[in-house]
C-alpha positions in Angstrom: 24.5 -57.6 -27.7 25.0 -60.1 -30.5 25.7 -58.6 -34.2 22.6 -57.7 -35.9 21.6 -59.2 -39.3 22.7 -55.7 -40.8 25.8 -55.7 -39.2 26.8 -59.0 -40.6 25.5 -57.9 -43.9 27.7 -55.0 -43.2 30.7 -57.1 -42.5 30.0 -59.2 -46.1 29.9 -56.6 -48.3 33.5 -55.6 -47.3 35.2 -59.2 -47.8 34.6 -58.3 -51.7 34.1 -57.1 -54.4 33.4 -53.1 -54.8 30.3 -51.4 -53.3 29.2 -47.5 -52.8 27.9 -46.3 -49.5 26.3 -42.8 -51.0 25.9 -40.6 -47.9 22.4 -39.0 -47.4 22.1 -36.0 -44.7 18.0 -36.9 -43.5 15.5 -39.1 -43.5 14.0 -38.2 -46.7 17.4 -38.7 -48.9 18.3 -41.9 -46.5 14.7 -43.4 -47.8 15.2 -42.6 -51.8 19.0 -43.6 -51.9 17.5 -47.0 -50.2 14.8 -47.0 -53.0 18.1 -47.2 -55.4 19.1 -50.4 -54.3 22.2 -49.0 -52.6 23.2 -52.0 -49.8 24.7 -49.4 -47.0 24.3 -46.3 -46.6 26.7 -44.0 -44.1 25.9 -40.1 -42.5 28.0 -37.1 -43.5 28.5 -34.8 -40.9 28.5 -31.6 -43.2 25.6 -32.7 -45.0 23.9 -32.9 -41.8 25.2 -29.5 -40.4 24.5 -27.7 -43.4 21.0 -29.0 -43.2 20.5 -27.4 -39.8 22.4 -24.3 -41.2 25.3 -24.8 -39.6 29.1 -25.7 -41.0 30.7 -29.1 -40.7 31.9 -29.9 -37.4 29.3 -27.6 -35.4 26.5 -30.7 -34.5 26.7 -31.7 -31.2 27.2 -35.2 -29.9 23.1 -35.7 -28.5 22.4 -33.9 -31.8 24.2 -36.4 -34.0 22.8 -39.1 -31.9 19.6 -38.3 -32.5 20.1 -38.4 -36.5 21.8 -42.0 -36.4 18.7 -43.4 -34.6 16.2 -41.6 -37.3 18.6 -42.9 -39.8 18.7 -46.5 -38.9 14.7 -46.6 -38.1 14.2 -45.1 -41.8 15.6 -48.0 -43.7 16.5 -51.3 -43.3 20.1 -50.9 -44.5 23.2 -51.2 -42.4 24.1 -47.3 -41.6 27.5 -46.0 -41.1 27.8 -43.5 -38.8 30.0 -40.4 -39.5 31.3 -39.9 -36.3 34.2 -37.2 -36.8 37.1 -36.9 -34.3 34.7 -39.0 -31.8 33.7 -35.5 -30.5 36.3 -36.3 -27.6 40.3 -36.0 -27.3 41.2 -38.6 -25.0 41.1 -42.5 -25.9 38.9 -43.1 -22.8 36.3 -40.1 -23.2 36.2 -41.2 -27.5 35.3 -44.7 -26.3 32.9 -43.6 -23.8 30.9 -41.7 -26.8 31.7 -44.4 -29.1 29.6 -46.8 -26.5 26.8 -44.7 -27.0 26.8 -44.6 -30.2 26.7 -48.1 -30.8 23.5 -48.1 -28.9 21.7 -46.1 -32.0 21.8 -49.8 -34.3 24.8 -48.4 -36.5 26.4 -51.3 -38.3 29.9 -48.8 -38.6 31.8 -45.9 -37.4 34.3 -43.5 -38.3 36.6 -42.5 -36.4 38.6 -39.3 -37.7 42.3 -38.3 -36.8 42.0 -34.3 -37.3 42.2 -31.9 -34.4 40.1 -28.7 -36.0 43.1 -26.3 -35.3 44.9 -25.1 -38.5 48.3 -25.1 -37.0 48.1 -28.6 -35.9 45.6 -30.2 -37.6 46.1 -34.0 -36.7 46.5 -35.7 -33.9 49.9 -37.0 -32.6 50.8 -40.5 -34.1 50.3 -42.1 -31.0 47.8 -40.8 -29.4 45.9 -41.4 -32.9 46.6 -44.8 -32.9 45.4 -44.8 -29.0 42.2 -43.6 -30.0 41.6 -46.0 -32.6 43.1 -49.2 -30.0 40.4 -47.4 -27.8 37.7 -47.3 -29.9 38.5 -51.5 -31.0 38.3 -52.2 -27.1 34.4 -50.1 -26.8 33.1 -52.1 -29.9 34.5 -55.5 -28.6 33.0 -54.8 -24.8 29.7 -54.2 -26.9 30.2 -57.3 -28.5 27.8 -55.4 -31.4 30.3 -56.5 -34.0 30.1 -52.6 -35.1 32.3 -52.1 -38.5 35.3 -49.8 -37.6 36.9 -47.5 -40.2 40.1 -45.7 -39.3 40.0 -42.3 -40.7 43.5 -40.2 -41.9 42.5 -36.9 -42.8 45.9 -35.3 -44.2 44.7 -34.7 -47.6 41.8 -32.6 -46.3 43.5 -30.4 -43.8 46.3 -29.5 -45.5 48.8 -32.0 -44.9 49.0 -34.1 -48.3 51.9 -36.5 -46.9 51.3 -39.9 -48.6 54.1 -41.4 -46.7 52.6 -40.5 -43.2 49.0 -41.3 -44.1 50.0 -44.6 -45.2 52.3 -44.8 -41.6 48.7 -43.9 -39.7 46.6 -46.0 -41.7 48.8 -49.1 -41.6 48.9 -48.2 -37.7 45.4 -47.6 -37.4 44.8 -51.4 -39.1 46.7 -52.6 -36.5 45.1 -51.1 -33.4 41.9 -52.7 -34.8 40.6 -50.8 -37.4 38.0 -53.1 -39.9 38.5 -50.4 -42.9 40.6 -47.4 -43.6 40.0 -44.6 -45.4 42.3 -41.7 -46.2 39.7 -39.0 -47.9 41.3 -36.8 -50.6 43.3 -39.3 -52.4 42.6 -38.9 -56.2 45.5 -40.1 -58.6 45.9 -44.2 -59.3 49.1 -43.8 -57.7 47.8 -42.3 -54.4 45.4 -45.0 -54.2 47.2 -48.2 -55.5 49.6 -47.2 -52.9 47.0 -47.1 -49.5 45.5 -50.6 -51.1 48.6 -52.1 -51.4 50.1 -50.9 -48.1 46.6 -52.0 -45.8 45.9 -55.7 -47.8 43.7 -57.2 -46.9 41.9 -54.6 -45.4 39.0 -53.0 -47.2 39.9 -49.5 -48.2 36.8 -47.0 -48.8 37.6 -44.0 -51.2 35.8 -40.6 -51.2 34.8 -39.4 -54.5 33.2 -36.2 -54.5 34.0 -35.0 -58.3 34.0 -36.6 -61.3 37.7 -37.9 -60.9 37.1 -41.4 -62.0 33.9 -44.4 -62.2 33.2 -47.5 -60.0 35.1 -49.5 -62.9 38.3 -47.9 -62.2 38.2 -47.9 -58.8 37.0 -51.6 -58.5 40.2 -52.5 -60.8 42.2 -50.9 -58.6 41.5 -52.7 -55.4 39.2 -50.5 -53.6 36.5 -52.0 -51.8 34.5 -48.9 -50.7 33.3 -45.7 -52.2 32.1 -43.1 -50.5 31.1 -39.5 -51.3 30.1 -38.0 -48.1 28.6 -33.9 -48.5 28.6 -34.5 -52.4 25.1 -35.5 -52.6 24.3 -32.8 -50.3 26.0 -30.3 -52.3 24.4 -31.0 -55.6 20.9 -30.7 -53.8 22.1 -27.8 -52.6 23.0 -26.7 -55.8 19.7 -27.4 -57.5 18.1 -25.3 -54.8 20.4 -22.1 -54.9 20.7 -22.1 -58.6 16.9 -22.0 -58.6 16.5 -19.9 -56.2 19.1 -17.2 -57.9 17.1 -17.1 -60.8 14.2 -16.4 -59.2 16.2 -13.7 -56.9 18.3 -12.3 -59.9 16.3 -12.7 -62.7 12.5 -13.0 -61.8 12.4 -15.6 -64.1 11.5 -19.4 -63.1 12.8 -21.9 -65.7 15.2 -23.8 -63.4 11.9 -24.9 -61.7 11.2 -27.2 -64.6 14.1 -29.5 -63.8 12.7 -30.4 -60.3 11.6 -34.1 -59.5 8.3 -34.1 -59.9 5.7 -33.8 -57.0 3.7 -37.3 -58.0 7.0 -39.0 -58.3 8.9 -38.0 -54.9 5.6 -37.5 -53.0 4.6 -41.2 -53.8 8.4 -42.3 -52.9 8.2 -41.0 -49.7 5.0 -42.1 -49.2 5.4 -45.7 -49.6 6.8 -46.7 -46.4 4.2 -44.1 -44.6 
């Protein structure tokens, strides 16, 4: 199966420049962040577990699959697919799942290096790096062209080693990976460090507080931003804040901040 025009479209935007991929958790928020003028979008696994009120890492592979293909038929951006620890252990069963997923018209995956148990929470170096070489070798039987992202998750589970997270994402370059991404970084230093250590590989960034802008970012070489549940979360927000005050207070003024029916109905509308 040749590349699709996304998937080359995909490909361009990381050779560069600096673009965000925001991270919307249905349909309905994949549709409006299109309507932005965003160029890619990309799935967020907690925003889609919490919409099915569940916690991160609790969708199921036939589950998730089902949300990329609704996803990539609701806009006509390339879609990255969130695609957490590849919902497998072993190289070969990670690039069996991997296969399928490139069947769903995703123009990237993710491919994370965290285990889920606190007392060991990534992966061994080399079987990391395995899954990643693994991962490189489904894509290229596909021959879909599929964007791969390398994923070192130390900062998020409690391992903040800058020095090993550079080791596994220099690693992770080499066994194929298209983009790496090391979610948690937030000083200049941090950053300027991955960028350096990967060139010329595109390097996404999450931002999921008001840490720093595009601008600075941009200037410092990253290619990709990211901000996977944060969108999620503030919706969430805006619906329990307004839902306390009615609860608490009895009282409905947070109400009046709400988009207004016309506006989002008409949005939503527009592509029937």
């Amino acid at each position: 199966m040749p590349p699709s025009p996304r998937t080359l479209a995909f490909h361009r935007l990381h050779q560069s420049g600096c673009f965000v991929i925001p991270n919307p958790w249905d349909v309905g928020s994949a549709r409006l962040l299109a309507q932005l003028g965003f160029l890619a979008l990309a799935s967020t696994s907690s925003g889609l577990a919490w919409s099915t009120g569940r916690a991160d890492n609790q969708i199921t592979l036939p589950e998730l699959l089902t949300h990329l293909r609704a996803l990539v038929g609701a806009v006509d951006l390339p879609i990255n697919a969130d695609f957490e620890g590849g919902f497998a252990v072993g190289p070969d069963h990670v690039a069996a799942n991997v296969a399928v997923a490139l069947e769903t018209g995703i123009s990237g995956i993710s491919i994370e290096d965290s285990t889920g148990n606190e007392a060991s929470p990534l992966f061994d170096f080399e079987l990391a790096v395995a899954r990643i070489r693994a991962t490189r070798a489904a894509i290229d039987r596909s021959e879909t062209g599929v964007l791969l992202v390398g994923r070192s998750e130390g900062f998020l589970v409690g391992r903040p080693d800058l020095s090993e997270t550079i080791r596994r994402l220099v690693a992770y370059s080499a066994a194929g990976a298209d983009c790496l991404y090391a979610p948690g970084l937030k000083s200049r230093e941090e950053i300027e460090a991955v960028v350096r250590a990967v060139a010329p590989k595109p390097v996404n960034v999450l931002v999921s507080s008001d840490f720093t802008t595009v601008a600075e970012l941009a200037a410092l070489g990253v290619r990709r931003i990211s901000v996977g549940g944060a969108l999620a979360r503030a919706a969430w927000g805006g619906f329990l804040g307004a839902a306390r005050e009615i609860a608490e207070s009895g009282t409905f003024a947070a109400l009046a901040k709400a988009i207004p029916f016309p506006e989002i109905n008409q949005a939503l509308r527009s592509r029937g």
